[in-house]
Structures are given as C-alpha cells and as structure tokens.
C-alpha positions as CSV (number, residue, x, y, z in Angstrom):
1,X,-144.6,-112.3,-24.3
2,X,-140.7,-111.8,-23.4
3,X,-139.0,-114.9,-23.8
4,X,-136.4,-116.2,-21.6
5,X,-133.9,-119.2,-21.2
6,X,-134.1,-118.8,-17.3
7,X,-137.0,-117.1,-15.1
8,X,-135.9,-117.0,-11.4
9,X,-138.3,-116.3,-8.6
10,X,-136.8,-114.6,-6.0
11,X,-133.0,-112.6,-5.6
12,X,-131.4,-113.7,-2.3
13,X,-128.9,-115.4,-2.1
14,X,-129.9,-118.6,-3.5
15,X,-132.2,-116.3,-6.8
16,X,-129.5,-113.8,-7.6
17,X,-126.6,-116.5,-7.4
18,X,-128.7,-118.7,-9.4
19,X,-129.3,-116.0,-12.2
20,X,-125.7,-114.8,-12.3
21,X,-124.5,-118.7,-12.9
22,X,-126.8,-119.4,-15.3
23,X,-126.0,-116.0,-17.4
24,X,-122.4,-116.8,-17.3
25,X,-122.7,-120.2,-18.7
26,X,-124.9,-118.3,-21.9
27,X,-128.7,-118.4,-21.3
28,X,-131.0,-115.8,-21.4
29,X,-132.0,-115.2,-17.8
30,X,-134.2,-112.5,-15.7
31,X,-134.5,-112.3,-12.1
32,X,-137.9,-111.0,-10.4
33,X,-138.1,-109.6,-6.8
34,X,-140.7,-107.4,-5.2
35,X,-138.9,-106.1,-2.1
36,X,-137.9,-102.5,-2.1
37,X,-135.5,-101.0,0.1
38,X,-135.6,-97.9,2.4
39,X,-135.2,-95.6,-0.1
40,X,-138.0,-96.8,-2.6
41,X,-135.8,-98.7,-4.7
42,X,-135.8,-102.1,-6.1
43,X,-134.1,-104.5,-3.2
44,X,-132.0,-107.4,-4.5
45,X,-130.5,-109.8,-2.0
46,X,-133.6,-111.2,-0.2
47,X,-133.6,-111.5,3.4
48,X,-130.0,-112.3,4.0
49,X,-128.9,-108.5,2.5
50,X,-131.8,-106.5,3.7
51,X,-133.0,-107.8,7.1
52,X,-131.3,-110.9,7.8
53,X,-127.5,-112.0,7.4
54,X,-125.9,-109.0,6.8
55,X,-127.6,-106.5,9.0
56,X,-127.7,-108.0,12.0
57,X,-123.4,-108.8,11.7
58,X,-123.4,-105.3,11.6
59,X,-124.8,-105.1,14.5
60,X,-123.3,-107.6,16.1
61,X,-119.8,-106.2,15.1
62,X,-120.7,-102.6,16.0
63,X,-122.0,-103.6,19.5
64,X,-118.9,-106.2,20.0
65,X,-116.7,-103.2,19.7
66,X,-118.9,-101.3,21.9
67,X,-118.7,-103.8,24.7
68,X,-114.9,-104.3,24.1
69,X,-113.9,-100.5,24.6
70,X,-116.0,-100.4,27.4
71,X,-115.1,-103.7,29.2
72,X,-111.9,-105.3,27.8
73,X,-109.2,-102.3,26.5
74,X,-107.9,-102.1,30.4
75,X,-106.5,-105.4,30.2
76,X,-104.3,-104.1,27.0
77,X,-103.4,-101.1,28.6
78,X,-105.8,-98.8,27.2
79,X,-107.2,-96.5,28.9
80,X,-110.6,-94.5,27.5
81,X,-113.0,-92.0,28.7
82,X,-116.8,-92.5,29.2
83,X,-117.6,-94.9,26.3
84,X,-121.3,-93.9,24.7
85,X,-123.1,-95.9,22.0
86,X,-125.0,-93.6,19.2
87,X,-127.6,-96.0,18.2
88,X,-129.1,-93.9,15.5
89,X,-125.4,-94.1,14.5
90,X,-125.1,-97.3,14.6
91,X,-128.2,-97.9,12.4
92,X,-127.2,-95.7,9.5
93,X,-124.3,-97.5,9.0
94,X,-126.0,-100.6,8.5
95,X,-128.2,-99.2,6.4
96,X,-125.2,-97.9,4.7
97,X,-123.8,-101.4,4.3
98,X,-127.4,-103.3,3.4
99,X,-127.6,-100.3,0.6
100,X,-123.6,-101.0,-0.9
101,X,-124.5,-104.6,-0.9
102,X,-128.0,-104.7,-2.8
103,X,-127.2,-101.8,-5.4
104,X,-124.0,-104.4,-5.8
105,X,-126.4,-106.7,-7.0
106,X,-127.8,-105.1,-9.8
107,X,-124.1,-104.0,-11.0
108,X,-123.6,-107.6,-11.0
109,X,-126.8,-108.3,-13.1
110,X,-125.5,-105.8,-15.3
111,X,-122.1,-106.9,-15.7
112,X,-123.3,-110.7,-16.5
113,X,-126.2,-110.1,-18.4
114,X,-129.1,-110.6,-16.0
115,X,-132.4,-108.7,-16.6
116,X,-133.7,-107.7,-13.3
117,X,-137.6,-107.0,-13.2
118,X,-138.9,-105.6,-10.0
119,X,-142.4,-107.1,-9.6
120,X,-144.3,-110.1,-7.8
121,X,-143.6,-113.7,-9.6
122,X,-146.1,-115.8,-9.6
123,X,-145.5,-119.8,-11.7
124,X,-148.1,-120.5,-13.9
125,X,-148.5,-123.8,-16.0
126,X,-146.5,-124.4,-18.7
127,X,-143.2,-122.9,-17.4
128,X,-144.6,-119.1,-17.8
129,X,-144.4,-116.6,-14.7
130,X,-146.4,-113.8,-14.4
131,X,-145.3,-110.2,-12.9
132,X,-146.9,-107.9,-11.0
133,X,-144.9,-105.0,-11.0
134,X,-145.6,-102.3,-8.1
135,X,-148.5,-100.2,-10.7
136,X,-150.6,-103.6,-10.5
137,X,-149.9,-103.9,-14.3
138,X,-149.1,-107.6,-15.4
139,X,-147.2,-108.9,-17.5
140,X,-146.2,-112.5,-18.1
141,X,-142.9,-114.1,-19.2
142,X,-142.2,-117.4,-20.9
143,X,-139.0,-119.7,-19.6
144,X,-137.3,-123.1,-20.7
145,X,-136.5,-123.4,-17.4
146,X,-137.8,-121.6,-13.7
147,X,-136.1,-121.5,-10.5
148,X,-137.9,-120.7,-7.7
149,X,-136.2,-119.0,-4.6
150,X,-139.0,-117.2,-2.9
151,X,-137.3,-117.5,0.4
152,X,-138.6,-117.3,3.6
153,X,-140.5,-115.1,6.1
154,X,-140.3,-114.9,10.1
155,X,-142.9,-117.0,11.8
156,X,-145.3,-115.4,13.9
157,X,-147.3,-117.0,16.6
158,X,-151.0,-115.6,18.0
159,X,-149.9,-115.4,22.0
160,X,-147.7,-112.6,20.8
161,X,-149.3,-110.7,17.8
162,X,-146.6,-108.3,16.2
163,X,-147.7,-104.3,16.8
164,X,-144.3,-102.9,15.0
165,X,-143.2,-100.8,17.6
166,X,-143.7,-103.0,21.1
167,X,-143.3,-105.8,19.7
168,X,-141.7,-106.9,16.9
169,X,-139.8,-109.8,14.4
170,X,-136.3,-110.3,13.6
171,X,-136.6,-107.4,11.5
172,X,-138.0,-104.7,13.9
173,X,-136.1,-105.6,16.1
174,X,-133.2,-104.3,13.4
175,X,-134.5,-100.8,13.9
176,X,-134.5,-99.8,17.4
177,X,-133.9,-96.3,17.6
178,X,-132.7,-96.2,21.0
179,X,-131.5,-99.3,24.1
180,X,-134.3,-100.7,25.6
181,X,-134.1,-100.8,29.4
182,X,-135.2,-104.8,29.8
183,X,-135.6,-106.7,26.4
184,X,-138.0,-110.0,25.7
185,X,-136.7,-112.2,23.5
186,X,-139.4,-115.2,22.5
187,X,-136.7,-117.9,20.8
188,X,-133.5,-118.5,21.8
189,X,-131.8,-120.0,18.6
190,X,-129.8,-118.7,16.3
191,X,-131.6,-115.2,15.3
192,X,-132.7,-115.4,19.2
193,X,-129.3,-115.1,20.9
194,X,-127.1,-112.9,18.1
195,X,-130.4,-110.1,18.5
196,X,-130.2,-110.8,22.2
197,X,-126.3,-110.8,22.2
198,X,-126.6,-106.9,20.2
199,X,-129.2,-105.1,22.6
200,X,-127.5,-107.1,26.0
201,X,-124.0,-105.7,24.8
202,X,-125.3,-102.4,24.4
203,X,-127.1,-102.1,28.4
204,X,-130.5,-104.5,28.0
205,X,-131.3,-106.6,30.8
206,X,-132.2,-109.6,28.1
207,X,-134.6,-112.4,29.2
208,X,-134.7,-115.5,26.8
209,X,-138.1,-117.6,26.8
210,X,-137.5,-120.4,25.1
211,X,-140.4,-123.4,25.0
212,X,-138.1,-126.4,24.4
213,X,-136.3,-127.7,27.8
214,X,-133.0,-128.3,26.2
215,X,-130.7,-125.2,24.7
216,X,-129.6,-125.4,20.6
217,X,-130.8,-129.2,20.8
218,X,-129.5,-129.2,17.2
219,X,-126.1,-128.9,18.2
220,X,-123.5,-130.9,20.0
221,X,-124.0,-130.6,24.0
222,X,-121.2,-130.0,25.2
223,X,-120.9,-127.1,23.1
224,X,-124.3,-126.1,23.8
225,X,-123.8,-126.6,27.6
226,X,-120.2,-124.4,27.0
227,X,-122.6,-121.5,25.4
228,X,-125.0,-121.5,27.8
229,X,-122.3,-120.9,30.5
230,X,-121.2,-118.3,28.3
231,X,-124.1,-116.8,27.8
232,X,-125.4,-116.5,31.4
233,X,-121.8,-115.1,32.4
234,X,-122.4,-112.5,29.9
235,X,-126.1,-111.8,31.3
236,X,-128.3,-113.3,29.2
237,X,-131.1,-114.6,31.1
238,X,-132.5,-117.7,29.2
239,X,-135.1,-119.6,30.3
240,X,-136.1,-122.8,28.9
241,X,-139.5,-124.6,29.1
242,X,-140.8,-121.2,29.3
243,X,-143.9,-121.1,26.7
244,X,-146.0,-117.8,26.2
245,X,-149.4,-118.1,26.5
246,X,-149.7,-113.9,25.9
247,X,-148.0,-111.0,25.3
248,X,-150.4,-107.3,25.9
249,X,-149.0,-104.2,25.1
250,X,-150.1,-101.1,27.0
251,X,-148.5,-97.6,27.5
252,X,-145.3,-98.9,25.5
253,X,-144.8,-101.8,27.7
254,X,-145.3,-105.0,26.7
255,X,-146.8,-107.6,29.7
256,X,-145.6,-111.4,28.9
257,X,-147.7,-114.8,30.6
258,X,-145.7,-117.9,30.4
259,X,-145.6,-121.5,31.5
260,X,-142.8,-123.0,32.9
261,X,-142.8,-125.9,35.0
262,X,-146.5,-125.8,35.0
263,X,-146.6,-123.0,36.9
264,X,-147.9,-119.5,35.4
265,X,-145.3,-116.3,35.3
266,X,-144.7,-113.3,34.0
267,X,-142.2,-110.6,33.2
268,X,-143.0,-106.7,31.7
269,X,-140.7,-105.5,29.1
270,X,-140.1,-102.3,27.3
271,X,-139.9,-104.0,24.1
272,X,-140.7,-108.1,23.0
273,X,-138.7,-109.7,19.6
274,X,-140.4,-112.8,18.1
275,X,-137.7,-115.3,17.0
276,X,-139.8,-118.9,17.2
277,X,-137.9,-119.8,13.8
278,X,-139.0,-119.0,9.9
279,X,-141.5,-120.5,7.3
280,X,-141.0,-120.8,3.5
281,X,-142.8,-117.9,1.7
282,X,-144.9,-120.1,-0.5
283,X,-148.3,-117.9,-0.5
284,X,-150.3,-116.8,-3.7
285,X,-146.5,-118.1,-5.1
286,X,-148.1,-120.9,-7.5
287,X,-150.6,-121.3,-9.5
288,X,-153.4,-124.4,-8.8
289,X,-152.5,-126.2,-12.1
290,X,-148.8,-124.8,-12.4
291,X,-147.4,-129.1,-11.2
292,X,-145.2,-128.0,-8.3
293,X,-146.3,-129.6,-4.5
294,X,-146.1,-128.1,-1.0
295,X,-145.3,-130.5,1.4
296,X,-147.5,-130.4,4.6
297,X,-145.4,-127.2,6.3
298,X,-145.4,-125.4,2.6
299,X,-142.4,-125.9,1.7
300,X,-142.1,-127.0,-1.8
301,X,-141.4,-131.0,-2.9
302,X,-137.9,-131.3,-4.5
303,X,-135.6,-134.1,-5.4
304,X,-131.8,-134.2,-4.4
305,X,-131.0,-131.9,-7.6
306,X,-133.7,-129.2,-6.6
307,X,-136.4,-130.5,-8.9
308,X,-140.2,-129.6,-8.6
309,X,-143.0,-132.5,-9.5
310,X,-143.4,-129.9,-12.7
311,X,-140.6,-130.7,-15.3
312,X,-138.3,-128.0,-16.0
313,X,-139.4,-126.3,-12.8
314,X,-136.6,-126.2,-9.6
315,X,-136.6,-124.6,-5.9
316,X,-134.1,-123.7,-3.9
317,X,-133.1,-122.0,-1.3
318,X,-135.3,-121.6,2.4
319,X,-138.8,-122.5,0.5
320,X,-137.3,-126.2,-0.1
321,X,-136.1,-129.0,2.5
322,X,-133.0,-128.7,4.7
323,X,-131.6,-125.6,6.9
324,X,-132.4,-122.1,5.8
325,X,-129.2,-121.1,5.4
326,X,-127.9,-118.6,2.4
327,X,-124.7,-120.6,1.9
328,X,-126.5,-123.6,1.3
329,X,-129.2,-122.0,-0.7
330,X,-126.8,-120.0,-2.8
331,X,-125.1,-123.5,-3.9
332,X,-128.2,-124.8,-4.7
333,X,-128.4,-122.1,-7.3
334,X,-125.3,-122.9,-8.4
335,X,-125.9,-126.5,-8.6
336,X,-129.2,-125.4,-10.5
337,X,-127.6,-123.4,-13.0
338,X,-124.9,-126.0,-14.2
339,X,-127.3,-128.9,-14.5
340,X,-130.0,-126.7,-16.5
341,X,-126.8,-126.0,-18.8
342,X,-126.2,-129.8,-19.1
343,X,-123.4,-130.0,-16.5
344,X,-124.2,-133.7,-14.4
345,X,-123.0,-131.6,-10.7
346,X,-124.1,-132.5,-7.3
347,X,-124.4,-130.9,-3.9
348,X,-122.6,-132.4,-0.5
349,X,-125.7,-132.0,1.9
350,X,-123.4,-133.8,3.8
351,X,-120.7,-130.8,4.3
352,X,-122.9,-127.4,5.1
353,X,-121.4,-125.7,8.2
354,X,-124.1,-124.1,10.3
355,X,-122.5,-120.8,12.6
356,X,-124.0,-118.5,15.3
357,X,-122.1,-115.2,15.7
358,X,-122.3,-114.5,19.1
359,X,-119.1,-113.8,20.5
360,X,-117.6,-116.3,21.5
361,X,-118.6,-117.3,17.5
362,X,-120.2,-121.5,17.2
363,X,-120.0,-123.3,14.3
364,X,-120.4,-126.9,13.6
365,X,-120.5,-129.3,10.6
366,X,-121.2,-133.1,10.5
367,X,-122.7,-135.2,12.6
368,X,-122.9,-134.6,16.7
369,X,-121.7,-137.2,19.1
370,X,-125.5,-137.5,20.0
371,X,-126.4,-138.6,16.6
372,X,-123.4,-140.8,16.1
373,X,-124.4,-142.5,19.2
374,X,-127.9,-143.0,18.3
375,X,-126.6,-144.7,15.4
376,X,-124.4,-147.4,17.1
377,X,-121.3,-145.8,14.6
378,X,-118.1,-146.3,16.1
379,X,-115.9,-142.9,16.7
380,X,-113.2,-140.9,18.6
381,X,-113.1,-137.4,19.9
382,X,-110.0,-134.9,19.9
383,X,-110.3,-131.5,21.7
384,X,-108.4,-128.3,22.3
385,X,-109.2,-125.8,24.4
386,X,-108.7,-121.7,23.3
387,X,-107.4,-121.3,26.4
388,X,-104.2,-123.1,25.4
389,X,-103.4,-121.1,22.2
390,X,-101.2,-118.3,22.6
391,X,-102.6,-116.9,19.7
392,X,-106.0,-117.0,21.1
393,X,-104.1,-115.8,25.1
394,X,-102.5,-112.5,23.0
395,X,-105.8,-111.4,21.8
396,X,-107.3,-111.8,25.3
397,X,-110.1,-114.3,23.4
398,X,-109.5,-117.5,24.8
399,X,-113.0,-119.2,25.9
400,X,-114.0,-122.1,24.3
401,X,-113.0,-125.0,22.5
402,X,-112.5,-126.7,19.5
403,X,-113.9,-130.6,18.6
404,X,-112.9,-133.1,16.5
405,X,-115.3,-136.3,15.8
406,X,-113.7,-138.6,13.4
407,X,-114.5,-142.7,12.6
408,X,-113.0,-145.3,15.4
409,X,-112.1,-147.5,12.6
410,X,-111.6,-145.6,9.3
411,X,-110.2,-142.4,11.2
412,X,-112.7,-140.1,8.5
413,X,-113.8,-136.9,10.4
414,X,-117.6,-137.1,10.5
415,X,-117.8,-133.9,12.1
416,X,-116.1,-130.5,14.1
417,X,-117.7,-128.4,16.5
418,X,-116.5,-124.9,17.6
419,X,-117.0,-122.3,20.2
420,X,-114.6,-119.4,20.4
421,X,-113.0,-117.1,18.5
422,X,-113.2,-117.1,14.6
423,X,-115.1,-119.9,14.8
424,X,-117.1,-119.1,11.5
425,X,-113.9,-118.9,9.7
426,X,-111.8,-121.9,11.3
427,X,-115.0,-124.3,10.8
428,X,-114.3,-123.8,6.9
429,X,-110.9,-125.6,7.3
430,X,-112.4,-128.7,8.5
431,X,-115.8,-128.4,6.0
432,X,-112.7,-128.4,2.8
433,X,-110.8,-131.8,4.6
434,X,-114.2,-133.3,5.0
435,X,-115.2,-132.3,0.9
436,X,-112.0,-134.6,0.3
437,X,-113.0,-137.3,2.7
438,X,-109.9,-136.3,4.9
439,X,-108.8,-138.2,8.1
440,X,-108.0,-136.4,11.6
441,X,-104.5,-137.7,10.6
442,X,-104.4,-135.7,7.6
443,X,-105.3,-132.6,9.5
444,X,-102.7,-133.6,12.0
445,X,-100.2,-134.0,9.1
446,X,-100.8,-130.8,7.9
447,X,-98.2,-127.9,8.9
448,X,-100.4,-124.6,10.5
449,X,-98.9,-121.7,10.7
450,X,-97.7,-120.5,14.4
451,X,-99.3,-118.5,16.0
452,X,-103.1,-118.6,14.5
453,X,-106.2,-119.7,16.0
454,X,-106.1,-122.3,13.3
455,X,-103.5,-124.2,15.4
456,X,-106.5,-125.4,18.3
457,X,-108.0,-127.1,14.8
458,X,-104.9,-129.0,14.1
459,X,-104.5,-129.7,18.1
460,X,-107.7,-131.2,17.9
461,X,-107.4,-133.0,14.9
462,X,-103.9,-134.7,16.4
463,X,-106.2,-135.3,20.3
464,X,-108.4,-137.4,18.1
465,X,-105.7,-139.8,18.3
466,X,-104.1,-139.1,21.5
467,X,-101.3,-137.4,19.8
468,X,-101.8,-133.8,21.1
469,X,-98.8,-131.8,22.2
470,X,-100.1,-128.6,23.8
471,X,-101.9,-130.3,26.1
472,X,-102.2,-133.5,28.5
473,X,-103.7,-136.4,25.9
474,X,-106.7,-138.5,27.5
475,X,-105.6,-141.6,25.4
476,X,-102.7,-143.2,26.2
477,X,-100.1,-142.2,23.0
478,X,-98.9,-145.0,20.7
C-alpha cells in the first residue's frame, strides 16, 4: 500500500493548488483526478481549466473582438470589409488554450514533486483512499492527511432533460459547432449571461428565462438594474419569473412551456443551455464509515479551517460551504496546506471578489447596500461614473460605474461594486485596501496614475466623502 504524507481528491483549482503547496513545504503528496481531456489524456485542472473558467473567457474574448470589428472600429476610424466569424475556428483555439493549461499542470506536479495518479478517489476510513484507475483495477493509498476537492458538477432539472445536442449544460453549450439562429438560455446568472453574452455577440437572438423575479439578487441593485439596461440594449432578452415547466425536442428544435405571471408561454429554439446553478460532486465520493458529513444539499460539513467531522480529513473548494468560485477554492488549498504543515494561517471569507465577464465586466466584493441596510449599520456611498474618465472616453468603453460603500462612522470600506470596463482587474485594488482594513480616505490619499481606469476607483473612493473632483459631489464638501 503506497504511502503518502498528503492524498488530495480532486485537481482544480482548489486540488492541484492544494498539492503543489503542500509539496513545496516537504510532504509527500499525490493528486487523483479521473477527468480526461479530448485527446484521451489525463485532465488536470477540474472544471475551471476544461469546461468552466477558462474556456468560456475564451469565448467570451474571441466573440468580444468579433462584435468590436464588426460594430465599434468605425468610431476609431477603421474601416473593414465583411467581418465573418469561423466558429470551428474559434473552438480549436480554446481547445488549444484548455490543452496549454492542463498539460501545465502536470509540468508543475513534476517540477514540485507531486505524484499525479489518474483514477477515481474514493475516502475510506482510517484516512486511506482508494483508486480506480480507468482499467477498473484498484488500488488503495494510505495518507496522514486527505484533502478533498471533488468539485462540482452542473445542476440539471427534469422539465428540461439534457439530450447533448438540442439541449445542453454549461459545457455543451462550449461546443457549438456552428451560431444558432435563436438560443434558450434556462438561468440567467453568472454562467447564464457570459454563455448568452458569446452566442448573442456572435448573431443569436438570446432569450433568458430566469424563475426568480429579481435579476443577480446577490448583487448590489443598482448595479444589477445598470446590467440589465446593458444587457437588453445589447439584445438579450431576459425574462424573469419565467419558470419552465418543459422543454421537447423534435426535428432539432427544442419547444420550451413556461410560467410567467401565471399565465402559460412558450418560445421554440434551435438550441436550449441549462444554467440553473451547480451542485457539489459528492456521489459514490465517501465511504459509509469513512467520518466525513454531507450537509442536507451534499455539500460536505467543514469548520472555518476546512475541516471534515473525520480528523485529519479537509474539503475545499465547490463541494464545501460558500461561493463556488476557483479563487476562493484555490486559497482554501493554500490555507490547507500550511496548517497541515503546522503553519496557524487563516482565510478572509470576508474579502473574496465575485466577477461576471460580460462586457461591460461586474465585479463586487463586501457587503451590498441592501445587506448593510438590513442590518441597521451605518454607511456612505461614493460613485464615479466611466463615462467621466478619459481613459475609459479614449478607448470608446465608458458605460458603467464604479461604487464605493464604506462605514458612516469609522470610514472602513465594507464593500465596492463595479460595472465597466476592467472591472475584474480594478475590483482587486479595493479587495488589497480592504485585506488591510483601509479607509475610503486611504484610497483617496493614494496617488493613481493618469490616465487609467483605476482613477474612477480613486474618484469613488474620494465621492465617499464628498471630496470628488471630476465630478459634481452630492455631499456638501468640508
């Protein structure tokens, strides 16, 4: 039996990162994963690398630039002839990137140490994890310590049973081969709108049925009211309170029934992507006497430093509490790693930034002025429009806003909001002040280079106070 100081479960983002960490700080560790890629190989990087994160930016970026030659180079001066989009193009070079990316991993392995095993893990009692490897043949591995990162799989729902071709998850809906004339989207959150931003820049006519009435109630409304004008001015049809009851596929359409307002509807579509959200891959993962609890929605019981009810056994990652994000799963690992090697860190569940990359881009971390409300805590808002930053007016980009909350009396920033562009990169100024328990004053002490997007973060930062300069302040300045 192959002895090892760390067993991890699962290589996306929160597995591999986990294995790397705890190799470099000198322990024996291995790293199981089952998924292969296109090409038959072993597929490190989980969701995020294959189907998820990375693929669908591609997408995202190569349709972006699509839709900009075709719609926005006039305004520069640019003048182009009749603008076509490969698509099969267009997928091989995100396969080309998912494939750079995941053979990256195992270099990485290799370079720190980290013995990959392609197989299914599965915990057993007593810390020991056995492998199936794609033969059937098992094998079973013995660990001081296991770290669970299974991940997470799309959520399917029975009005809308998934056929592959017709209709399809997040993931087949990565592999259309071709536009399709008028696209169903069942979800309009985060994986909703990006896949329904790709195909609706590329020619779709793009329906959104989503059953909640209020849009990305998550987030702070007024951004969310701000995207949704975006959104419809760039076509997207979204329809809220609008809950399937059926979806039939015949003669490669797809016929949708749906509720809305309590009265029955229904739209035909050429092809129908289910994105009602994800669940925790925790099936045939664990063992009956192995110590480690599923809550009541399967995702598995851990403490604020990631550990299971089974000593020595942690989870992190989308198959434990919080937002399935990769970021925040990825510093679980980390956070896993040091404390198995005796280091007393924490995490900051306080300070994850959550982002959607539609263009315009929304990000957010902190709290929402809804929540604070709800709370009774005091606070002030600052906010900048892009369509005061000259930065933002040369690069013909200049929807949106950017939105500082910070604490009425202490002046600590409890949270930003963004829509606009860059927004996944400016957000990360404001998650670093608020790591340091920084002040909107400290941002607006803070010199920003001219001209940068950044600035509408500092303008913000200094509206909080009424101290703006780039625009009319709505407090009086002192």
């Amino acid at each position: 039996m192959a002895k090892f100081d760390v067993v991890v479960i699962g290589s996306g983002p929160a597995g591999y990162v986990a294995a790397i960490r705890a190799a470099q700080l000198g322990l024996k560790t291995a790293c199981i994963e089952k998924n292969k890629g296109k090409a038959g190989q072993v597929a490190f990087g989980g969701t995020c690398l294959n189907v998820g994160c990375i693929p669908s930016k591609a997408l995202l970026d190569s349709s972006h630039k699509y839709h900009e030659a075709k719609a926005d180079f006039d305004v520069h001066g640019i003048s182009t002839g009749k603008v076509e989009m490969d698509v099969p193009a267009m997928i091989k070079r995100k396969d080309a990137i998912v494939k750079q990316l995941t053979t990256g991993i195992g270099g990485l392995f290799q370079a720190n140490g980290v013995t990959g095993i392609e197989g299914t893990g599965k915990l057993l009692a007593g810390k020991k994890v056995e492998v199936t490897d794609p033969d059937g043949k098992v094998t079973t591995l013995e660990a001081e310590h296991v770290i669970i990162a299974a991940g997470s799989v799309p959520v399917e729902i029975p009005p809308a049973p998934l056929d592959g071709n017709t209709i399809v998850d997040s993931t087949g809906a990565l592999e259309f081969d071709a536009v399709p004339k008028k696209l169903g989207v069942i979800g309009a959150g985060v994986i909703g709108l990006e896949l329904g931003s790709v195909w609706s820049r590329l020619g779709s006519e793009v329906v959104l049925l989503e059953a909640l009435d209020t849009f990305l109630p998550a987030m702070d409304q007024q951004i969310a009211k701000e995207a949704g004008k975006v959104f419809k001015k760039q076509g997207l049809d979204i329809r809220l309170g609008a809950r399937v009851t059926e979806a039939k596929a015949s003669r490669g359409k797809v016929k949708v029934t749906y509720t809305q307002a309590d009265e029955e509807k229904s739209e035909t579509f050429d092809k129908l992507i289910v994105c009602v959200g994800r669940k925790p891959l925790s099936t045939n993962l664990l063992s009956a006497d192995c110590g480690v609890n599923l809550d009541e929605r399967g995702f598995i019981f851990v403490n604020d430093y990631c550990e299971t009810d089974a000593p020595g056994v942690y989870a992190v990652g989308d198959i434990v509490r919080g937002p399935m994000l990769a970021h925040k799963g990825s510093e679980e690992g980390v956070m896993v790693a040091e404390r198995i090697a005796g280091q007393k860190v924490t995490m900051n569940y306080d300070c994850i930034p959550s982002i959607i990359y539609t263009h315009p881009e929304i990000a957010m971390v902190g709290l929402t002025e809804e929540a604070l409300k709800a709370d009774g805590v005091p606070y002030n808002v600052g906010s900048f429009p892009f369509s005061a930053s000259g930065r933002a007016m040369a690069a013909n980009d200049t929807g949106g806003l950017v939105k500082m909350i910070a604490h009425a009396e202490t002046d600590r920033i409890l949270g930003c909001h963004i829509i606009g562009p860059s927004a996944a990169d400016l957000i990360q100024q404001v998650v670093i002040a608020m790591e340091f328990g920084s002040s909107a004053e400290d941002i607006g002490l803070t010199v920003f280079g001219h001209p940068t997007l950044s600035e509408a973060v500092h303008e913000a930062a200094l509206a909080v106070s009424g101290h703006a300069i780039h625009i009319p302040n709505r407090k009086k300045r002192k």
